[in-house]
N, CA, C and O atoms as a Maestro MAE file, in Angstrom:
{
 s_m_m2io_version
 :::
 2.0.0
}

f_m_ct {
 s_m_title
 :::
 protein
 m_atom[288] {
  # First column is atom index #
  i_m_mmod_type
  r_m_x_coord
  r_m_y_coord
  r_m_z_coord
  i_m_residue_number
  s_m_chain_name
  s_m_pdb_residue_name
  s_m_pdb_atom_name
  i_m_atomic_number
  :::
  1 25 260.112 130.164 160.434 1 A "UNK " " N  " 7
  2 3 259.892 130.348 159.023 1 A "UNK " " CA " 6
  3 2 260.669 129.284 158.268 1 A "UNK " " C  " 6
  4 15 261.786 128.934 158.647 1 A "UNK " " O  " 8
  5 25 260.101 128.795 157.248 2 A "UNK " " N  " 7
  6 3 260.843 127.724 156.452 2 A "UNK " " CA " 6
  7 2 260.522 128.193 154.922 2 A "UNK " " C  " 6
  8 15 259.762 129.071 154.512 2 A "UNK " " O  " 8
  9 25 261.262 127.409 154.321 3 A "UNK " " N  " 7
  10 3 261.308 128.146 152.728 3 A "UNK " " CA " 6
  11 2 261.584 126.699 152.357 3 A "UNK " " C  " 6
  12 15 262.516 126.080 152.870 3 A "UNK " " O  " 8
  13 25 260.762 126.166 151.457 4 A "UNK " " N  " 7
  14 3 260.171 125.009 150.765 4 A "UNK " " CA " 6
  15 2 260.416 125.145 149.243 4 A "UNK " " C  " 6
  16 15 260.398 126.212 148.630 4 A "UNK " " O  " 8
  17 25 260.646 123.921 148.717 5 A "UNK " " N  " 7
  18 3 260.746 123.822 147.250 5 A "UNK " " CA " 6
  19 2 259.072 123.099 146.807 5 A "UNK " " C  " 6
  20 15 258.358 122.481 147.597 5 A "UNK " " O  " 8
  21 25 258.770 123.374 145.450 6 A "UNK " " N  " 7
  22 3 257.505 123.178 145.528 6 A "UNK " " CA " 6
  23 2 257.557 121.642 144.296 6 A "UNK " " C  " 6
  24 15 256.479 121.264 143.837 6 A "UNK " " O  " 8
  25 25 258.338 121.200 144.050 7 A "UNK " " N  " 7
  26 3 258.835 119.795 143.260 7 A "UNK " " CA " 6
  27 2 258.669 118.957 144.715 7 A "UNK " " C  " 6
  28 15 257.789 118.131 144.957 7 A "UNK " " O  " 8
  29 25 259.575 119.321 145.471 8 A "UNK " " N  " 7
  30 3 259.634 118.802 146.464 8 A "UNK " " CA " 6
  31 2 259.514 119.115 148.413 8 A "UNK " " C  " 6
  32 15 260.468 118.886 149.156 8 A "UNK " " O  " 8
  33 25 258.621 119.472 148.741 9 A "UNK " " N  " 7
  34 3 257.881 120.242 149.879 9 A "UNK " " CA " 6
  35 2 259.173 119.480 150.925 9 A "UNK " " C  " 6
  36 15 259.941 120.284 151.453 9 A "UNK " " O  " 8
  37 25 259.314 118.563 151.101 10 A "UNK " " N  " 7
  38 3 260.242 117.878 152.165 10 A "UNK " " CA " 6
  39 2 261.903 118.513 152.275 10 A "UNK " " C  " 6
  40 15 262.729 118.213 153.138 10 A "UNK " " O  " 8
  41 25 262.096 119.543 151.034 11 A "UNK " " N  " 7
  42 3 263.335 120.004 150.780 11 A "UNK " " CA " 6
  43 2 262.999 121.196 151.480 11 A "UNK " " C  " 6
  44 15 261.851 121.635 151.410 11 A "UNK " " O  " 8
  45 25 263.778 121.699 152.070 12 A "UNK " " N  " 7
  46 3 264.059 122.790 152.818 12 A "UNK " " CA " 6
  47 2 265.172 123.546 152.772 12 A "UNK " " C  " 6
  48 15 266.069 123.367 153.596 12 A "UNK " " O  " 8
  49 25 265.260 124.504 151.786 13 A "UNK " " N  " 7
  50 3 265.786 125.653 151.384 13 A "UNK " " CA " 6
  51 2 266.999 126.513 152.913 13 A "UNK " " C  " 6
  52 15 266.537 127.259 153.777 13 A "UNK " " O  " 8
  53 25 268.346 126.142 152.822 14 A "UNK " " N  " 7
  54 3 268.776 126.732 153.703 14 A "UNK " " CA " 6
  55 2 269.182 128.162 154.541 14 A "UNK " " C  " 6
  56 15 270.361 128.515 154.575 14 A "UNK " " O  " 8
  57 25 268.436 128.719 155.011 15 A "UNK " " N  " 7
  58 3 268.853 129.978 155.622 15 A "UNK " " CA " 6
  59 2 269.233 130.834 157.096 15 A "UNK " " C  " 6
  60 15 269.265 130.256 158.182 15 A "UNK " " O  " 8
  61 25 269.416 131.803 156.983 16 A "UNK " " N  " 7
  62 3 269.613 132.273 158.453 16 A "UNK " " CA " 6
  63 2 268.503 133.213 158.873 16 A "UNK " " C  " 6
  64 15 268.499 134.355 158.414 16 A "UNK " " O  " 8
  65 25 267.338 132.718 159.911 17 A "UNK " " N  " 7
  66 3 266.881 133.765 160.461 17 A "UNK " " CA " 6
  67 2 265.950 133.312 161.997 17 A "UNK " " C  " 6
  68 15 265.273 132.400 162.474 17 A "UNK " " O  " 8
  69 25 266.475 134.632 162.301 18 A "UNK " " N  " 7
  70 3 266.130 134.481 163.896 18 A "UNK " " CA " 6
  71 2 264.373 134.666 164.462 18 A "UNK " " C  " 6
  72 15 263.676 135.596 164.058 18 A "UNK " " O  " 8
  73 25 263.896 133.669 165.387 19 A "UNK " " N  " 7
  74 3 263.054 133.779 165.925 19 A "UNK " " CA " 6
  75 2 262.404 135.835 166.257 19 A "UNK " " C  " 6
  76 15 263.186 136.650 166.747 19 A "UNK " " O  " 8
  77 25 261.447 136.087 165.996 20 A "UNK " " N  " 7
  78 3 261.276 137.395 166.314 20 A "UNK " " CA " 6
  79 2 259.970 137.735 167.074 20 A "UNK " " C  " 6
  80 15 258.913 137.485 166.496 20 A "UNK " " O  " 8
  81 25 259.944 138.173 168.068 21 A "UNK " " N  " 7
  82 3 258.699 138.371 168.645 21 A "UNK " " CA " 6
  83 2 258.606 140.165 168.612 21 A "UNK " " C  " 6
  84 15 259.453 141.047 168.751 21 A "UNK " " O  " 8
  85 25 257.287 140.164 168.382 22 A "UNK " " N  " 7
  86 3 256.229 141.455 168.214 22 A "UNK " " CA " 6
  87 2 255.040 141.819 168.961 22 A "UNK " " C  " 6
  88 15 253.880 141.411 168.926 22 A "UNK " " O  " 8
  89 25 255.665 142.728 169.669 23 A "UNK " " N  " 7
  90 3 254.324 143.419 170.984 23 A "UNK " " CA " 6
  91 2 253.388 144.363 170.348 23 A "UNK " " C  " 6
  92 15 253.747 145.532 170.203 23 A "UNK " " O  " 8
  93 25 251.887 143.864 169.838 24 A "UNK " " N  " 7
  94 3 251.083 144.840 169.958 24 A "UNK " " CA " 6
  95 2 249.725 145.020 170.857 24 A "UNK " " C  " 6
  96 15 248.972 144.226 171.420 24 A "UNK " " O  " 8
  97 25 249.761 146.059 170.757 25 A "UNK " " N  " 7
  98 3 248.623 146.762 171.606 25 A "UNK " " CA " 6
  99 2 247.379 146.776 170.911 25 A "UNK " " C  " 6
  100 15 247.413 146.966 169.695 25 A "UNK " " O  " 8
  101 25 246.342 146.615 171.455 26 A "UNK " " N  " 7
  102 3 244.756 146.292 171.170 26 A "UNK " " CA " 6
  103 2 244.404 147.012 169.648 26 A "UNK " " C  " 6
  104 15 244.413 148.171 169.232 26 A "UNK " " O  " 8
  105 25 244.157 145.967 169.186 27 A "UNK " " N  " 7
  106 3 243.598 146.646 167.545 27 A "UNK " " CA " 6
  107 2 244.664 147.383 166.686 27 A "UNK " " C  " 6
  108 15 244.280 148.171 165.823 27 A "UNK " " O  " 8
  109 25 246.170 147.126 166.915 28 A "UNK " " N  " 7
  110 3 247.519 147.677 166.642 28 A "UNK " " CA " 6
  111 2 247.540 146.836 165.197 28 A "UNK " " C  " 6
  112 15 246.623 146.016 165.229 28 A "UNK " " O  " 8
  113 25 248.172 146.776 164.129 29 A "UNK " " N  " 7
  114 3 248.724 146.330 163.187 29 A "UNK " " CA " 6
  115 2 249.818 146.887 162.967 29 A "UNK " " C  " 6
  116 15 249.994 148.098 163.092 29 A "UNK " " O  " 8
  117 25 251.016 145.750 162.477 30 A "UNK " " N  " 7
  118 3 252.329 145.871 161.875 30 A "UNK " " CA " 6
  119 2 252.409 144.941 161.167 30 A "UNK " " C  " 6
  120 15 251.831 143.868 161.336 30 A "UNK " " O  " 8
  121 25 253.510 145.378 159.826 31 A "UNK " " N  " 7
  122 3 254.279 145.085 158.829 31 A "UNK " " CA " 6
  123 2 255.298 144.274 159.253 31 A "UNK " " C  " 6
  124 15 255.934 145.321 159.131 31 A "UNK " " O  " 8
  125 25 256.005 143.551 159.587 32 A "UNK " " N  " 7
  126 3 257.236 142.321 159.411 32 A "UNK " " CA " 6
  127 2 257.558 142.135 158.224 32 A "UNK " " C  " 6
  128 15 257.001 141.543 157.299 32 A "UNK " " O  " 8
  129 25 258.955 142.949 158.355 33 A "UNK " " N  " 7
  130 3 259.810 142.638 157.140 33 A "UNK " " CA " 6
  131 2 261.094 141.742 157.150 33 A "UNK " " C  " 6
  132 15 261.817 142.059 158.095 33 A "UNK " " O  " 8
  133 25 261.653 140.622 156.320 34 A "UNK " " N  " 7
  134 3 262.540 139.454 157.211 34 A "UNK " " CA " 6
  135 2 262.997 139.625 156.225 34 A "UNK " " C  " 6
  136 15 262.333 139.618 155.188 34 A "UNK " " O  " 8
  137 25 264.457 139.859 156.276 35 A "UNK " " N  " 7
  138 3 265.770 140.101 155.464 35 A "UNK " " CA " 6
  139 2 266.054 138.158 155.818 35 A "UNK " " C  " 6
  140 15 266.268 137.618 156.903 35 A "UNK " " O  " 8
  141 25 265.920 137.431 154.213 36 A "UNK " " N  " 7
  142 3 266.821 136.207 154.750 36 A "UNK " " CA " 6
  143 2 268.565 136.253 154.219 36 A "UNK " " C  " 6
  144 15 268.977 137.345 153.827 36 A "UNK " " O  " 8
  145 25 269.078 135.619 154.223 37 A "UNK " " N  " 7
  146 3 270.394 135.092 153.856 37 A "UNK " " CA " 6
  147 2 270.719 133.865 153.273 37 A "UNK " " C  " 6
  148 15 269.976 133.035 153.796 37 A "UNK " " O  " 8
  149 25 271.551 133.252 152.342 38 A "UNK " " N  " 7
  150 3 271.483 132.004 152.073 38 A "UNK " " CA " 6
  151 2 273.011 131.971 150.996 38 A "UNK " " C  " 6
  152 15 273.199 132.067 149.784 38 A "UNK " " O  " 8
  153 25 274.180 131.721 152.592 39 A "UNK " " N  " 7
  154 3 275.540 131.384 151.557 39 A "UNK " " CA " 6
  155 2 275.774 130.142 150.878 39 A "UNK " " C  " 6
  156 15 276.775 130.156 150.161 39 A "UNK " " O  " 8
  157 25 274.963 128.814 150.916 40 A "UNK " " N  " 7
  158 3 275.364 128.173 150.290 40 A "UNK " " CA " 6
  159 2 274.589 127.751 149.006 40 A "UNK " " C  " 6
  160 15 274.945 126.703 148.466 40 A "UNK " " O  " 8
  161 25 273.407 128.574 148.381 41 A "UNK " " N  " 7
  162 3 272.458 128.671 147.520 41 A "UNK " " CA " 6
  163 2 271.418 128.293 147.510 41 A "UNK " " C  " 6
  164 15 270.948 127.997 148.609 41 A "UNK " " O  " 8
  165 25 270.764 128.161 146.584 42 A "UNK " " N  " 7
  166 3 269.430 127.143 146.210 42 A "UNK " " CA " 6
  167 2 269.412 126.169 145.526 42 A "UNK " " C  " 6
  168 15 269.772 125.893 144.382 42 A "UNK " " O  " 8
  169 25 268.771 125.461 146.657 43 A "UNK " " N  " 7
  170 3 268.522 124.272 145.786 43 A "UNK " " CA " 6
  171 2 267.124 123.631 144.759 43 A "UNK " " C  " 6
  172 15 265.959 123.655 145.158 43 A "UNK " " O  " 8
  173 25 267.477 123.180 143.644 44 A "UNK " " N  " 7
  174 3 266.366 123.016 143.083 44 A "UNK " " CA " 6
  175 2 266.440 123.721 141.961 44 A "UNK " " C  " 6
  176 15 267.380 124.459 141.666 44 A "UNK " " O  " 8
  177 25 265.101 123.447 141.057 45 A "UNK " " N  " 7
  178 3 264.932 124.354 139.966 45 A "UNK " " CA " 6
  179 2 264.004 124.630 139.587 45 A "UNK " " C  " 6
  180 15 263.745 124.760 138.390 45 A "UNK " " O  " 8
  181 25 263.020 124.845 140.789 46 A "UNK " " N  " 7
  182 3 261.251 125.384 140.175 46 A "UNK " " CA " 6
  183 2 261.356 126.412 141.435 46 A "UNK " " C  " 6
  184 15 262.301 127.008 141.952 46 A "UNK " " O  " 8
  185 25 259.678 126.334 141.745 47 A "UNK " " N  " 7
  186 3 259.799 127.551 142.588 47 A "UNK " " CA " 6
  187 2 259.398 127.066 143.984 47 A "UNK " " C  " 6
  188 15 259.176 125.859 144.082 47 A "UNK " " O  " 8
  189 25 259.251 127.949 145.255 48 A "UNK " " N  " 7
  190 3 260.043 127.924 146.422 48 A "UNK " " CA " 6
  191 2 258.252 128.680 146.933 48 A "UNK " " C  " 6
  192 15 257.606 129.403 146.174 48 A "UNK " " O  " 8
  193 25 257.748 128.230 148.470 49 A "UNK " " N  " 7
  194 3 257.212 129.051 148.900 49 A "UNK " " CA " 6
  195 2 257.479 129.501 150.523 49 A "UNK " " C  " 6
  196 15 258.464 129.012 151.076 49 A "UNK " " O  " 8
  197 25 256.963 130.049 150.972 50 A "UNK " " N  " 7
  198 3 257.299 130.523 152.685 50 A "UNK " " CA " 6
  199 2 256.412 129.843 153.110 50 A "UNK " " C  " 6
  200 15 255.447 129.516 152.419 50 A "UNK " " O  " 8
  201 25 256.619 129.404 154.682 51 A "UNK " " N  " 7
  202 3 255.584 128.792 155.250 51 A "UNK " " CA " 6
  203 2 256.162 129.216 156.803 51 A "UNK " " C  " 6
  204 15 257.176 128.877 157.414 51 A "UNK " " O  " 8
  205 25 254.837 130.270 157.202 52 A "UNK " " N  " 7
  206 3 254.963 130.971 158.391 52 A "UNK " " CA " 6
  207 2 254.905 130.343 159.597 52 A "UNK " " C  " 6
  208 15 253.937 129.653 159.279 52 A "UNK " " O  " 8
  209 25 255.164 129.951 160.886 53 A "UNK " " N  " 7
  210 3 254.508 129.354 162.170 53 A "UNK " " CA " 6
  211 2 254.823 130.629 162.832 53 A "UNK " " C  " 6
  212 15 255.951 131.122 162.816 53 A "UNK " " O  " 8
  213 25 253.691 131.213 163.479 54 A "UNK " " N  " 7
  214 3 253.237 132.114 164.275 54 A "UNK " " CA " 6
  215 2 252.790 131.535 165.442 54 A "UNK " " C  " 6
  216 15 252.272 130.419 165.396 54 A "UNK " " O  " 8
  217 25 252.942 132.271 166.727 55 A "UNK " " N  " 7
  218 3 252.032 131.544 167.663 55 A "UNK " " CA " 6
  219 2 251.462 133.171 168.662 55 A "UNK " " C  " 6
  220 15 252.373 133.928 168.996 55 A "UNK " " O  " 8
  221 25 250.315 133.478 168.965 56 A "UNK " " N  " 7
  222 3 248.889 134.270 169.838 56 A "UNK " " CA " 6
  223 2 249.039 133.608 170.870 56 A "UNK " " C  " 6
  224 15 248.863 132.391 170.905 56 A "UNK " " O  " 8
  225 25 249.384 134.304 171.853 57 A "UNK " " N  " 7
  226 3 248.973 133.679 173.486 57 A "UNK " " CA " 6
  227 2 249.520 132.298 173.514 57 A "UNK " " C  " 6
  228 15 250.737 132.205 173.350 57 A "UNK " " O  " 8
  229 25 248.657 130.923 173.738 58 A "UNK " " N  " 7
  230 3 248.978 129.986 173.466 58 A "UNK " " CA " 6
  231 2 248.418 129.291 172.169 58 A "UNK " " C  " 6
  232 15 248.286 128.102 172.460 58 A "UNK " " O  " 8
  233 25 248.064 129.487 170.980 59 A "UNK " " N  " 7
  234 3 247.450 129.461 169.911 59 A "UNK " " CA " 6
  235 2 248.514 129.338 168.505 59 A "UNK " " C  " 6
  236 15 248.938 130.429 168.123 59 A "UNK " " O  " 8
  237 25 248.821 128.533 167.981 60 A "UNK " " N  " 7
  238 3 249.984 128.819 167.289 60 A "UNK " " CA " 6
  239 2 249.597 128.183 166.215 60 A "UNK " " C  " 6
  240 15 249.132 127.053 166.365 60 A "UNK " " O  " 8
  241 25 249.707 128.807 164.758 61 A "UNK " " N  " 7
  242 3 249.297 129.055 163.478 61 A "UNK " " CA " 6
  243 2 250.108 128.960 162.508 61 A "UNK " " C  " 6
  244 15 251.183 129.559 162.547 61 A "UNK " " O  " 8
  245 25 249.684 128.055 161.271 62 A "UNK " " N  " 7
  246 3 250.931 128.438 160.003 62 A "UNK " " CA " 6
  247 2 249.988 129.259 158.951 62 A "UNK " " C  " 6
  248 15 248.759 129.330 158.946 62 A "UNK " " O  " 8
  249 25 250.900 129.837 158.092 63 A "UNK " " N  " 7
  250 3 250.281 130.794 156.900 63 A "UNK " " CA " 6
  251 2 251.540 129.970 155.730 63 A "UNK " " C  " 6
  252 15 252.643 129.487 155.989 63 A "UNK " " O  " 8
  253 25 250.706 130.099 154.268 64 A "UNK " " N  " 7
  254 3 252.004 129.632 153.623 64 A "UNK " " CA " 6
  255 2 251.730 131.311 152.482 64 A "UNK " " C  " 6
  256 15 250.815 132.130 152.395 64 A "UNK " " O  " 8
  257 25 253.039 131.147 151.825 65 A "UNK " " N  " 7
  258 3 252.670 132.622 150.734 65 A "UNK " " CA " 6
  259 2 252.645 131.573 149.081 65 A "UNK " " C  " 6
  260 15 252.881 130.380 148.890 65 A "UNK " " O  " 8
  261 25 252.329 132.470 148.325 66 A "UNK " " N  " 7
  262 3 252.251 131.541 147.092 66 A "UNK " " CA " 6
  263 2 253.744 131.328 147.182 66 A "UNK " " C  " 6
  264 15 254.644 131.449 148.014 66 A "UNK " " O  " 8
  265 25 253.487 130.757 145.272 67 A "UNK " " N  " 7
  266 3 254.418 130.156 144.671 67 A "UNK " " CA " 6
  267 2 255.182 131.163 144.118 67 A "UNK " " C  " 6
  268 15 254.667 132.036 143.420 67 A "UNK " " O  " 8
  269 25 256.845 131.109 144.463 68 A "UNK " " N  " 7
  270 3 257.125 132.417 143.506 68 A "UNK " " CA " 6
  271 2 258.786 131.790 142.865 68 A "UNK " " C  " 6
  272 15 259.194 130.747 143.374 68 A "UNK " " O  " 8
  273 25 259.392 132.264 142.104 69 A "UNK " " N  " 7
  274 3 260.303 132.230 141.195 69 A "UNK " " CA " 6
  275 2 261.722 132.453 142.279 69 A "UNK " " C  " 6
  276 15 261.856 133.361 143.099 69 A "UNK " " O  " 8
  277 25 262.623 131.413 142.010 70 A "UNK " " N  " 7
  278 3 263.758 132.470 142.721 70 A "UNK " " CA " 6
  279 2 264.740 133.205 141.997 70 A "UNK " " C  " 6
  280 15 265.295 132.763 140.991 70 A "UNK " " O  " 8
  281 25 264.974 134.398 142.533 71 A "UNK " " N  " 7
  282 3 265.648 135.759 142.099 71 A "UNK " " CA " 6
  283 2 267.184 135.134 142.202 71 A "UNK " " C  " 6
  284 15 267.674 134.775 143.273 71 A "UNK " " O  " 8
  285 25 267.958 135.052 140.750 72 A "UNK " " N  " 7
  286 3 269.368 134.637 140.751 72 A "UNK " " CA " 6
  287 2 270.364 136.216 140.773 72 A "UNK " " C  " 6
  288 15 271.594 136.170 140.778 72 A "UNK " " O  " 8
  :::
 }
 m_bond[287] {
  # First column is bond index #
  i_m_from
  i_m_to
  i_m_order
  :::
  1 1 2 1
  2 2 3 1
  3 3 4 2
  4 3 5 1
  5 5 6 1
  6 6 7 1
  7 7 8 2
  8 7 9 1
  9 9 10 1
  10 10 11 1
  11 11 12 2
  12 11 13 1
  13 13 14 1
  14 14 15 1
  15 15 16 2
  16 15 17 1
  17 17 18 1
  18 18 19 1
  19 19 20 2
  20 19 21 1
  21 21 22 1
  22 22 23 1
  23 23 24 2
  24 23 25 1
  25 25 26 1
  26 26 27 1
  27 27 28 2
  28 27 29 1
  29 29 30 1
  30 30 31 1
  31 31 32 2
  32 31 33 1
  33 33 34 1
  34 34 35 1
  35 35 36 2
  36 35 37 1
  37 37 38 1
  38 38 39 1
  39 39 40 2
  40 39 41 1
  41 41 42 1
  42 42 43 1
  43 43 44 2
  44 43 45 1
  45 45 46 1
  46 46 47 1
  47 47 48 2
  48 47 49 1
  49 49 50 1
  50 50 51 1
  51 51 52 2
  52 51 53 1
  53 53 54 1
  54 54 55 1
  55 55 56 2
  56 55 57 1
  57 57 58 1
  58 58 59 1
  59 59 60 2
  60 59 61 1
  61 61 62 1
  62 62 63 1
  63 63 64 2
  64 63 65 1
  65 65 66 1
  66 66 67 1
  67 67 68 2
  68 67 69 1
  69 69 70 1
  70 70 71 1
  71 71 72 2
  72 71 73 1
  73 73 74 1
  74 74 75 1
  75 75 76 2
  76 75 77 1
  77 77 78 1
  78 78 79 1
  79 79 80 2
  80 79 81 1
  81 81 82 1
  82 82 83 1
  83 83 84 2
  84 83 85 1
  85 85 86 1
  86 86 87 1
  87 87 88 2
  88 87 89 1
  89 89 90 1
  90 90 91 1
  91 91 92 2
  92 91 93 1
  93 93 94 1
  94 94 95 1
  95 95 96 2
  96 95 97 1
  97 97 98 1
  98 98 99 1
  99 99 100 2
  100 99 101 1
  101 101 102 1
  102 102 103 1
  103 103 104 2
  104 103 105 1
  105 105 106 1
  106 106 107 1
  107 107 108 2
  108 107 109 1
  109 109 110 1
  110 110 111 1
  111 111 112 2
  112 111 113 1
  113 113 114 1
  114 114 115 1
  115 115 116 2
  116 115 117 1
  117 117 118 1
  118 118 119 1
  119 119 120 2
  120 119 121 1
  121 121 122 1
  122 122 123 1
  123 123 124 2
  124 123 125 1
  125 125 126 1
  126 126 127 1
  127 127 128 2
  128 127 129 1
  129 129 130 1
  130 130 131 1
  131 131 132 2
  132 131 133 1
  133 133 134 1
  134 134 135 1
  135 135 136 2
  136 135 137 1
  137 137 138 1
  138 138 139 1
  139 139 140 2
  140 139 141 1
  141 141 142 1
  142 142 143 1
  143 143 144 2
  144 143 145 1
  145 145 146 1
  146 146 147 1
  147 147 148 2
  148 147 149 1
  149 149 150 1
  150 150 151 1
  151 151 152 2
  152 151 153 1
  153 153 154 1
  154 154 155 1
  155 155 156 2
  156 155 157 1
  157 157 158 1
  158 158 159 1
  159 159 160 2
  160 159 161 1
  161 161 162 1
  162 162 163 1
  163 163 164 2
  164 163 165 1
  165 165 166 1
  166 166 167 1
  167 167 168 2
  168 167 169 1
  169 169 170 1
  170 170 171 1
  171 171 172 2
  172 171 173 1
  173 173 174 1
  174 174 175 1
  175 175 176 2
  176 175 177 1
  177 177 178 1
  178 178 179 1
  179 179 180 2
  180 179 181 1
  181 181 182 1
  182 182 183 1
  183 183 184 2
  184 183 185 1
  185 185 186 1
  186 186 187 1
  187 187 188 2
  188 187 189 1
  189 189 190 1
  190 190 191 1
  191 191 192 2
  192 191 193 1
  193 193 194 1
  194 194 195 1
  195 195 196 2
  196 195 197 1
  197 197 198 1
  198 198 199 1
  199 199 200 2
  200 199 201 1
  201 201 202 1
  202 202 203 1
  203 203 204 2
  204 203 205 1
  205 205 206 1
  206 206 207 1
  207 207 208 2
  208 207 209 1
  209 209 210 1
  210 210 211 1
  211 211 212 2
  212 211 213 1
  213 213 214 1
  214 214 215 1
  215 215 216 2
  216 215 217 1
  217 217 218 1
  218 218 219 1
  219 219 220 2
  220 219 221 1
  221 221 222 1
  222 222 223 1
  223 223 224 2
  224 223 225 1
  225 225 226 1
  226 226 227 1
  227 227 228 2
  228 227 229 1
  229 229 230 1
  230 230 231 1
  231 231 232 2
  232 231 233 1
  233 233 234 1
  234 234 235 1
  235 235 236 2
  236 235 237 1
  237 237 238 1
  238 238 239 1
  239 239 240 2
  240 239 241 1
  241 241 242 1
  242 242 243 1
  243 243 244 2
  244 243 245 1
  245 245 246 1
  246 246 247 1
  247 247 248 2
  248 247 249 1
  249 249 250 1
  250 250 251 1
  251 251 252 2
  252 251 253 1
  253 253 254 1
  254 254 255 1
  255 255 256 2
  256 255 257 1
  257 257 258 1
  258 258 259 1
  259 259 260 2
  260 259 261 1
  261 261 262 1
  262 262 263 1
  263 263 264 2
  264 263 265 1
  265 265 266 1
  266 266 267 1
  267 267 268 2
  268 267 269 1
  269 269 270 1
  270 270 271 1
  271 271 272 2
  272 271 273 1
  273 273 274 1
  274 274 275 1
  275 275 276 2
  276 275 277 1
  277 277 278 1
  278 278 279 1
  279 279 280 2
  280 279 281 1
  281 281 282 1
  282 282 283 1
  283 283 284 2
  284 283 285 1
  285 285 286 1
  286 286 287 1
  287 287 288 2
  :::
 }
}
């Protein structure tokens, strides 16, 4: 997971979070909820989006989320 500034996409927002893998079973759906952290702040001054890399079997995928505001 990476967390992007949207002035500048090459900036990368510093945080802590761990690789997580998720076992489901045939036609199963789950929710992933990711607590981040970030002691030395944000940088920047517009807004920030997520950009997922997932990987299926051997198949590996990004998702990005919109654009959103950061919470001071």
């Amino acid at each position: 997971m990476e967390i992007r500034s949207l002035s500048n996409e090459e900036e990368l927002q510093s945080f802590q979070q761990s690789p997580q893998e998720i076992q489901l079973k045939p036609l199963e759906n789950s929710e992933v909820v990711l607590q981040l952290t970030n002691k030395s702040g944000y940088i920047g001054r517009d807004q920030v989006k997520a950009i997922v890399t997932y990987k299926i079997a051997e198949e590996t995928s990004i998702i990005e989320s919109k654009a959103v505001e950061v919470s001071r």
